[in-house]
Structures are given as C-alpha cells and as structure tokens.
C-alpha positions in Angstrom: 106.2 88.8 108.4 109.6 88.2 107.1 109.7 85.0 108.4 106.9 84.5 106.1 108.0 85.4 103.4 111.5 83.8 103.6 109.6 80.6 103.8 107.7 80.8 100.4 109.1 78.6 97.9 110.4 79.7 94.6 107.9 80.7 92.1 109.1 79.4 88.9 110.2 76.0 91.2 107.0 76.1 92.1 105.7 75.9 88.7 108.7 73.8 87.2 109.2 75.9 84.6 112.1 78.0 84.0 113.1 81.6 85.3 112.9 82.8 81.1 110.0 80.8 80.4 108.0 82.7 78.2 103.9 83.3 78.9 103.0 80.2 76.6 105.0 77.8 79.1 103.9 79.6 81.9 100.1 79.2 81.5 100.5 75.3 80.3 102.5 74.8 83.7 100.1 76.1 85.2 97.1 74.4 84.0 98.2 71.1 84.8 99.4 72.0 88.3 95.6 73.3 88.5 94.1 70.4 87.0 96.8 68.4 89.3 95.5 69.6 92.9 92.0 70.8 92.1 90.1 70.6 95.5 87.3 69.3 93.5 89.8 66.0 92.2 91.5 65.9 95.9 88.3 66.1 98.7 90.0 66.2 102.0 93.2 66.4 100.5 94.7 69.0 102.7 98.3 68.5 100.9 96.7 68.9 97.5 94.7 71.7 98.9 98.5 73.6 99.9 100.0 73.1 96.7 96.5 74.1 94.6 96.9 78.0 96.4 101.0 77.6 96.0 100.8 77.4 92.2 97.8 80.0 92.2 99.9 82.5 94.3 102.9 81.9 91.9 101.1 82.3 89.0 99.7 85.9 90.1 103.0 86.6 90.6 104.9 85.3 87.5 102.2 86.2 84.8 101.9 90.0 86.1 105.2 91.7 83.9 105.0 94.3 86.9 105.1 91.7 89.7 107.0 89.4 87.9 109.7 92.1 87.1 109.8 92.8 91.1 110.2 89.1 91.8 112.8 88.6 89.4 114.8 91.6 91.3 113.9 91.3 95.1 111.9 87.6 95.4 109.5 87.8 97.4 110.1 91.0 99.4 109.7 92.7 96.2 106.2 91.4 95.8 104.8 90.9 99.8 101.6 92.6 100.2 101.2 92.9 96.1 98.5 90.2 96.1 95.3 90.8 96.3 91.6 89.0 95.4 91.5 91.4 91.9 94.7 89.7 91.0 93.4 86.1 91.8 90.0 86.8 89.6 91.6 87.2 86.3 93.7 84.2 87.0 89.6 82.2 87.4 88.7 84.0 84.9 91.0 83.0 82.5 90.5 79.6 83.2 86.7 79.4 83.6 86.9 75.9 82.4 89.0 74.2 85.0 87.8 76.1 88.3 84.0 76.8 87.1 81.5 79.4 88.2 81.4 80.6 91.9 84.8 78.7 92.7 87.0 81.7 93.6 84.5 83.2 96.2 84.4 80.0 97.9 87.5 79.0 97.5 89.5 81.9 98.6 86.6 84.1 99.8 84.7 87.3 98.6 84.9 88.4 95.1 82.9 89.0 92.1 81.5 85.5 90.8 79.4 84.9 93.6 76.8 82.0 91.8 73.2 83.3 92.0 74.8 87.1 94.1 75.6 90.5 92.9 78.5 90.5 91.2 81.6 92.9 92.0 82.1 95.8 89.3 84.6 95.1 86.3 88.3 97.0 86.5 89.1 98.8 84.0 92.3 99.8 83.0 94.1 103.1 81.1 97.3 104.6 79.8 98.6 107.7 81.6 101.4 109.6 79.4 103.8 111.9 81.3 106.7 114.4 80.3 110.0 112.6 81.5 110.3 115.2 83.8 106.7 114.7 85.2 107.1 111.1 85.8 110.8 112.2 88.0 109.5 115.0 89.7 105.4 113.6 90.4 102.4 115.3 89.3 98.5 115.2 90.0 97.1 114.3 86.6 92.9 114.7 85.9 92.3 111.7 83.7 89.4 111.1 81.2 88.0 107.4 80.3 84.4 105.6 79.9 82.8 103.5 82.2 79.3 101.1 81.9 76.9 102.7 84.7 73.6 101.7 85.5 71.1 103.0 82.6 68.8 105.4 83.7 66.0 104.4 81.8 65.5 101.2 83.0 67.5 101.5 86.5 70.1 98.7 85.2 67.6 95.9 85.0 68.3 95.8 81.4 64.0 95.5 80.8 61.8 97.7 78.9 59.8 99.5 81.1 56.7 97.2 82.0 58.3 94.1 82.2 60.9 92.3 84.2 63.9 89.5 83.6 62.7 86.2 84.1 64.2 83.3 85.4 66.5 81.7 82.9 64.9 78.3 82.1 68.2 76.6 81.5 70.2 77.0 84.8 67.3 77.5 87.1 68.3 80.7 87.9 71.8 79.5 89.6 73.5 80.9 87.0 75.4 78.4 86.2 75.6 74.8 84.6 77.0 71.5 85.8 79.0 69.2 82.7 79.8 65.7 83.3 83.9 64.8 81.9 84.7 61.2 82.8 84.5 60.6 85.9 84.3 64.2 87.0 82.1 67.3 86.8 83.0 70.4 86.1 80.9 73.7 86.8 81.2 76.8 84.3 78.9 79.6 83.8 75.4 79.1 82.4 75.5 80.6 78.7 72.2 81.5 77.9 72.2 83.8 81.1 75.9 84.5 81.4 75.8 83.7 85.0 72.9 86.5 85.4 70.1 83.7 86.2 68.1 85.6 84.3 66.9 86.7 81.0 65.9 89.8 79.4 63.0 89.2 77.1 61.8 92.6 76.5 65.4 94.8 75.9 65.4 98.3 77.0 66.4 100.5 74.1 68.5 103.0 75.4 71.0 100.2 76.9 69.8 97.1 74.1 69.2 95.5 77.5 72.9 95.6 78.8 71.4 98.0 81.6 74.2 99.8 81.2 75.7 103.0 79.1 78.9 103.9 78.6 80.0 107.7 80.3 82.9 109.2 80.4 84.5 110.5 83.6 87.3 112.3 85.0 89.3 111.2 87.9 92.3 113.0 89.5 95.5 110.5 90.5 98.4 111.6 92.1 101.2 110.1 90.5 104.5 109.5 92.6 108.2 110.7 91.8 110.1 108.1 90.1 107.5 106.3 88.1 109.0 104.2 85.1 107.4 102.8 81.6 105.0 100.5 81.8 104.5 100.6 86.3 100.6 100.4 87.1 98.9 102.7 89.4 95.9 101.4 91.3 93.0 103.2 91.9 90.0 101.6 94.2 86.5 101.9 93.4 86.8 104.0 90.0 86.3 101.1 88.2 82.3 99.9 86.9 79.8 99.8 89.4 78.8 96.4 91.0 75.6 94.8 90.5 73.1 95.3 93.4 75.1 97.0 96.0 78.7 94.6 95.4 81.4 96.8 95.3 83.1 98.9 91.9 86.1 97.7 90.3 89.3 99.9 90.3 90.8 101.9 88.0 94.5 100.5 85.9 96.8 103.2 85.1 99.5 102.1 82.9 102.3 104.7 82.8 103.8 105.9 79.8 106.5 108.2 79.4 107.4 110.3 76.6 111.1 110.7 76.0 113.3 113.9 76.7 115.6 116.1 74.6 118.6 115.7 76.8 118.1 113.0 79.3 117.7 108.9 79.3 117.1 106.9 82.4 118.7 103.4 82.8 116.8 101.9 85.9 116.7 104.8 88.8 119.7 106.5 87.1 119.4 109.5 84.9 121.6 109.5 82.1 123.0 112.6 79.8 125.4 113.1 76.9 127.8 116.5 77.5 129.3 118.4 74.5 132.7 119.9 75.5 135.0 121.5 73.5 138.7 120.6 72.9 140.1 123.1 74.9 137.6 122.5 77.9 138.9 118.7 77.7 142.4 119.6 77.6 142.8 122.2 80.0 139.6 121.1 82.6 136.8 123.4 83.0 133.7 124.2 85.5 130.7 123.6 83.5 126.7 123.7 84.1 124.7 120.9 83.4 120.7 120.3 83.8 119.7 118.1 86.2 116.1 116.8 87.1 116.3 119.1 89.9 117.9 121.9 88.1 121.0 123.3 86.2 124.4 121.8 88.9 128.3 122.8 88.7 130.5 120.2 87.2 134.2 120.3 86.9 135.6 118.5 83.8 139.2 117.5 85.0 142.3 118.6 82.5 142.9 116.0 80.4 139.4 114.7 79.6 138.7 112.0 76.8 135.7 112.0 74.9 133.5 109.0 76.7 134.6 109.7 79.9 132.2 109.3 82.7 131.0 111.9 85.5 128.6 111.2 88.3 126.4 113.5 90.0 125.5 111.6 93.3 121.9 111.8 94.4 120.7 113.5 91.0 118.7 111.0 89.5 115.6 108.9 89.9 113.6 108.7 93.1 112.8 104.7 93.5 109.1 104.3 93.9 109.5 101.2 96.3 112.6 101.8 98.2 112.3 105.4 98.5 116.0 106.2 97.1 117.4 108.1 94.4 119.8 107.0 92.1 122.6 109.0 89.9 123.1 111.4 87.1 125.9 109.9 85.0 127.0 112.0 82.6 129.2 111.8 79.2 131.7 113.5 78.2 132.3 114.0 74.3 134.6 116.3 73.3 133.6 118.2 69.6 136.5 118.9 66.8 135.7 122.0 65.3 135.2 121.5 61.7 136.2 125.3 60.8 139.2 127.1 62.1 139.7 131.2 62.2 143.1 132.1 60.9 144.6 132.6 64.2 143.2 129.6 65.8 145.0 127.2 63.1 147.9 129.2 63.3 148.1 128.1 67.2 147.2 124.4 66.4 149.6 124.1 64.1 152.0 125.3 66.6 150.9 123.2 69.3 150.9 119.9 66.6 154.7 121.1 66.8 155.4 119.5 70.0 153.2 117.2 70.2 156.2 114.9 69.1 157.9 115.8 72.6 155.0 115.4 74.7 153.6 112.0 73.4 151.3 110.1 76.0 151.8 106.7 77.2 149.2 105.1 75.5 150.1 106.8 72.1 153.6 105.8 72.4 152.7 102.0 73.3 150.2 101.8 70.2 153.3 103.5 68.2 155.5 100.7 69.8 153.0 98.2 68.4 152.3 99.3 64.8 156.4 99.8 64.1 156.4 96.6 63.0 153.2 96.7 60.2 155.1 99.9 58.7 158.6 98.3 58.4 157.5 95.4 56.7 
C-alpha cells in the first residue's frame, strides 16, 4: 500500500496549477483536463483513460479544504483511504455538463445517478459546536437536523392518491437527454423529468408532489479528542433515504469550536498566557496552572522576563490522525503593581538603591550603546 501511494503523482502537478492556486484556477484546470481525456473524446484510449481518473482523483483531493489541508501537510499519506464514491459525485455533479447523466456509475461504478435506476439518497451536512474543552477531551453529542423522507400520504410517489407518474414524453423515460456539440454529443439529465423518467401530473398535496417531507431527527455522534475548527465528521446512512431501495446518504458534521477564557490552540498545541507577579519573576516560584487535563505544578525559574516561554510536555492536543498529543506552552507576563502600600515602596525604593551595583549584562550593553545619543 505504501508503495502505492509513493507512486501517485503530485496533485497540483497533476493539474498544472500551482500549490496556492486559489478554487477559481483549480476548477478551470480542471475542466479542461476533463474536457482533455474524456473517455467519450478518447474510445480505446487507455492512456487518456489514466490521466481522465488522475485529474479526477486530484481534484477530490485539492478542492476538499479538509483533504487538501492534509495533502498540503503529509501528501498522499495524509489523504490514503480518504476517497471515496460520495466524494467523486459532487465532483459529476458539479460538472453535469461535461460528464452527463449516468457517467459516474459507469465510469467508476455504483453510485447515485444510475440513468433510468433508483437513485442513492442525498448527504446532508451540519455544524456541530463544541466547548474548547469538549472538542480536547471528546464527547458524545445528540444532534438535531431535518431530512426529506418518503411522504406518507402518497408512499413517496409524489401522485395524488388515484393516479400514477407517467412516463415523461421527452426522454422516453431514460431520464435523460442526448445534445449534439460539433462533432460530439454530450448526455445531461432530461429537464422536464429531472432524471426521474417520469412525470407527476396529478401532485400529492401534502408533499406538492416532491414525495417527500421534511422531519427532523436526532442522531447521537461520538466525537473524538482532538478535533479542530472546521474537521468533518462522517456519518453513513443518516443522510436522505434513497429512492426504491438505493442506499441513504450520510450525515456532514462540520466542527465548530467556541473559544475559551484562558486557553488558545496553535495546531495540536495548547497555548496559555500566565500572570506572575514581580516578585514570583525575580525570585522563582512553584505555581499551578490549568491544563486540559487539569490544574499541573510549574516552577517559574528566578530571574523570569515577562514573555518567557514554559512547556508542559504532553499537555496539549490529542492529534486525531496520528494519535499524539502535542504541548501546553505557556507565557509568562510578569504584572507591575500600579498601587504600592507604604512599606512596600519603602523596600522598592531601597532595592532601586542598588540596582546601580547589580546592573545586568544586557542593561549595561544598551547603556554602553545610548552614551553616545546623550553626550551629543
């Protein structure tokens, strides 16, 4: 399988578009390359054949922000196993007009446009929001949304009770149309039927002859540690029912994640901003911070600047893919009071005494530096 992988050219060489193209590009790259190698332009062409499912395989890739994020990060490894016919159909979908009606089925087998067949349920897709904590620690979430099912009322043919769909008189009942371009012909979905191959004369009220009503449902997901803004969650079969028998759709969740009080995450890495006072940075201190996981010992060393960096190994994000966790960094920023007891400026001021004696390194290069601005 590696060996497979390892062999797979470049996506975005592939495409001959650049690793920041933007979408725009992307799709226009893509549409002649389709256009290009079309099976239907190249019969028997077994090399065009090759490159046709090349630039369709980079294209899932690249015009998926998940997968293309993935790719971008780990190539192909990131993404092996990610593809799947769902992913292909939006692609056909999308561009009805080059590949036609019935062309993904046959061309890369199964699916939901079969010409003239039961068609495979639409996905849907959702947002999911999470606490920041929730999406770091996991959690089972019961989640609401609508989907079309089959009207009861006239058992999803769409007909009034008493009558029937008829044949559609324009495609024959195939369900879909055949246009003459030039020298070539290109098949798209009939549009007085919508690919049904049939026609509802008499509507069904309840449904206005859709033969199907919208109901809302509740499904439970268990949502992994680690998950980030904007990952997808798939769930099979919750999507709309198929038509005779095909197979549902799945279900899209789209995480979102609320921000915290106290912590940020960069990548898998779980970042938080530490007050400290002045004497805790001069002198060193052992300190509590929160963590995902809880409240953890930290021991501010004597001498601490404000911006200084401590890492808590271990204590951040679990990865999703890779099954690691990354870091808590934390940052240090030591307060000034801004009011002073009697006693306490009394000891400052005595301290600011000597600081004359004890001047650091650094202060006495930048001293060094700035003699000359003052004499001048």
């Amino acid at each position: 399988m590696a060996t497979a992988v390892s062999n797979k050219r470049d996506c975005y060489e592939v495409l001959g578009v650049a690793k920041d193209a933007d979408e725009g590009t992307i799709k226009k790259a893509f549409r002649g390359l389709a256009m290009k190698y079309h099976p239907d332009k190249n019969p028997g062409n077994a090399e065009a054949e090759a490159k046709f499912k090349e630039c369709v395989e980079a294209y899932e890739i690249v015009s998926d922000p998940e997968k293309r994020a993935r790719y971008d990060q780990f190539g192909h490894a990131g993404v092996s196993g990610a593809g799947s016919q769902g992913g292909y159909e939006h692609i056909f979908e999308s561009f009805a007009d080059i590949f036609g009606g019935g062309f993904f089925e046959s061309f890369f087998g199964g699916g939901r446009g079969r010409r003239g067949g039961a068609r495979q349920g639409a996905s849907l897709r959702i947002d999911v929001t999470l606490d920041f904590l929730e999406a770091a620690r996991g959690v089972t979430k019961t989640v609401p949304y609508e989907r079309a099912e089959p009207c009861a009322e006239c058992t999803g043919s769409g007909a009034a009770k008493g009558s029937k769909p008829q044949t559609c008189d324009m495609c024959g009942g195939r369900g879909s149309v055949v246009q003459s371009t030039g020298f070539f012909q290109i098949q798209t979905g009939c549009p007085r039927c919508r690919g049904a191959g049939k026609v509802i004369k008499d509507p069904c009220k309840p449904c206005g002859g859709e033969g199907r009503i919208a109901k809302r449902r509740e499904v439970e997901i268990k949502i992994p540690a680690g998950v980030d803004e904007g990952m997808r969650l798939r769930v099979p079969g919750e999507g709309e029912p198929g038509e005779a028998g095909a197979p549902p759709g799945d279900l899209h969740c789209v995480i979102r994640v609320r921000p915290h009080e106290l912590f940020s995450r960069q990548e898998s890495h779980v970042l938080l901003e530490l007050p400290i006072t002045f004497s805790q940075a001069a002198l060193g201190a052992s300190v509590h911070v929160p963590t995902i996981d809880g409240k953890e010992e930290l021991k501010i060393r004597k001498g601490t600047q404000s911006g200084d960096l401590y890492t808590l190994r271990g204590k951040g994000m679990l990865d999703p893919h890779s099954g690691s966790r990354g870091d808590q960094v934390v940052r240090v920023v030591v307060e000034v009071p801004k009011k002073l007891t009697k006693k306490q400026e009394e000891l400052l001021r005595a301290y600011a005494e000597t600081e004359d004696a004890n001047v650091t390194p650094a202060r006495q290069s930048f001293l060094d530096k700035i003699k000359g601005y003052f004499e001048a």
